[in-house]
Each structure stands twice: as structure tokens, then as C-alpha cells.
LODOZA-515190 format. One record per residue (C-alpha): residue number from 1; x, y, z. Coordinates in Angstrom, 2 decimals. Layout:
<nodes>
NODE resi      xx      yy      zz
NODE  NUM       X       Y       Z
...
</nodes>
This chain:
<nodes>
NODE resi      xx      yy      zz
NODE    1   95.10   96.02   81.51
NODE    2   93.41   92.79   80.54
NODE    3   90.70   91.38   82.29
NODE    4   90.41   87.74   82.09
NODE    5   87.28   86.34   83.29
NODE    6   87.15   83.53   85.66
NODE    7   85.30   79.87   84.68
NODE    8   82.44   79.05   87.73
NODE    9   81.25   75.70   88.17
NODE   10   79.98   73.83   85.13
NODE   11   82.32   75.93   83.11
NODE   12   80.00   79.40   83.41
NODE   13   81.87   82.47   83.14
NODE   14   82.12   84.92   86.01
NODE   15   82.82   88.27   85.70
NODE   16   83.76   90.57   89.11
NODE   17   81.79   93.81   89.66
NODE   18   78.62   95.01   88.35
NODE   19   77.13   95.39   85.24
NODE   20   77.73   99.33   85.11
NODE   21   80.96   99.22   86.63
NODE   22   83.66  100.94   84.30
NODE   23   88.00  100.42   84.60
NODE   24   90.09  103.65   84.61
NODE   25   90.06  105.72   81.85
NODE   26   93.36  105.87   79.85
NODE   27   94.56  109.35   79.74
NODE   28   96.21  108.49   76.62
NODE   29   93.22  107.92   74.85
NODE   30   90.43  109.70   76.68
NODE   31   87.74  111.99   75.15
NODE   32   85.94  115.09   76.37
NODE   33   82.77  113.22   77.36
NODE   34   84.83  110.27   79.37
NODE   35   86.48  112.96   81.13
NODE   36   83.22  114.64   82.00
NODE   37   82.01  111.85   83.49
NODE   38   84.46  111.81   86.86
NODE   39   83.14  114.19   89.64
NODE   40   84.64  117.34   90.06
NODE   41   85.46  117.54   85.87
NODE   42   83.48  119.14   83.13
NODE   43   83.56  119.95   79.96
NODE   44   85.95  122.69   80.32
NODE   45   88.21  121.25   82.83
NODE   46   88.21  118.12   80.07
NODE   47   89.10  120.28   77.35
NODE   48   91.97  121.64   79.80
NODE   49   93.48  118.09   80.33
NODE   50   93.24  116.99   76.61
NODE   51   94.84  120.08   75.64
NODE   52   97.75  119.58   78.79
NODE   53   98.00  116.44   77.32
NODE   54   98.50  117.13   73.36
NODE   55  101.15  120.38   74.77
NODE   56  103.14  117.53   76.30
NODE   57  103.21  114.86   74.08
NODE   58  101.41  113.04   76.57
NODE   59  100.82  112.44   80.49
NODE   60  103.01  109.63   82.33
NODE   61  101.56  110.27   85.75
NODE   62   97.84  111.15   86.71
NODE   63   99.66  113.37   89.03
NODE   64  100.80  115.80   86.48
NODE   65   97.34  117.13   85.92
NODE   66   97.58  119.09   89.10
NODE   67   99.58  121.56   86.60
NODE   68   95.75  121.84   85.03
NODE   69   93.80  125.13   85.75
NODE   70   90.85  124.06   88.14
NODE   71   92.36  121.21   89.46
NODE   72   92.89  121.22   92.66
NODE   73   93.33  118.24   95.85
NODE   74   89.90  117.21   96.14
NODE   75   89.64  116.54   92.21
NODE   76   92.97  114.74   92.07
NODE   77   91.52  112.14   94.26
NODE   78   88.84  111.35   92.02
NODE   79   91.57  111.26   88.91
NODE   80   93.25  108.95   90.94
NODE   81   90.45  106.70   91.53
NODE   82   89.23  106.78   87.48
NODE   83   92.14  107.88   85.38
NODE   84   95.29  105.78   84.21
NODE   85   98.41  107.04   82.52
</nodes>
């Protein structure tokens, strides 16, 4: 995904959201401490997904990760909400 930011009057750049606002992690690319940032993972649980991941040459849906140990319905929501493919 590319963000492209839009020109405001006089030619300033505008960017949407806030300052601390941060896009979906890729789950292609993610680390143990950008997993362990989204509610409902730590560390271990991270470890869990990057280690799904590498045993299947990759994850093409965020929905796969329900195959994780420890994740359950409540913390596929927030993967939804914070994780790409």
C-alpha cells in the first residue's frame, strides 16, 4: 500500500491521521516486537505466528492464524484490524 499525500492550499502537504498513527503490519515481514505491539499478542504468541508463518512458506490470509496456539476470536479481531497478508 502506498500512501500518497494530498497538496492543501498554497501547495502544503496534508497527511490523514495522527502523528502516532501506524498502517497494518505486513505479516510477511513482521518482527517479534511489531507483533507484540497488537492487544491480545505477546511475545510468545509472536514467536508462535512467525514460526506458523516460516512452517508455511508464508500466510495469504490473516485468517489462517486462528490455526495459532492462543489465538482465539477476540484476538483475531484485533489481527484483523492491524495485520495484512
Amino acid at each position: 500500500q502506498v500512501v500518497v499525500p494530498e497538496r492543501g492550499p498554497g501547495g502544503a502537504v496534508a497527511m490523514a491521521g495522527t502523528a502516532g498513527e501506524e498502517g497494518p503490519i505486513s505479516l510477511g515481514t513482521a518482527t517479534v516486537e511489531q507483533l507484540d505491539t497488537i492487544d491480545g499478542i505477546g511475545p510468545v504468541t509472536a514467536e508462535d505466528i512467525i514460526e506458523f508463518r516460516d512452517q508455511h512458506g508464508g500466510v495469504g490470509s490473516v485468517d489462517q492464524l486462528d490455526q495459532v496456539s492462543g489465538i482465539g476470536p477476540a484476538t483475531m479481531e484485533s489481527l484483523r484490524a492491524r495485520l495484512q497478508p
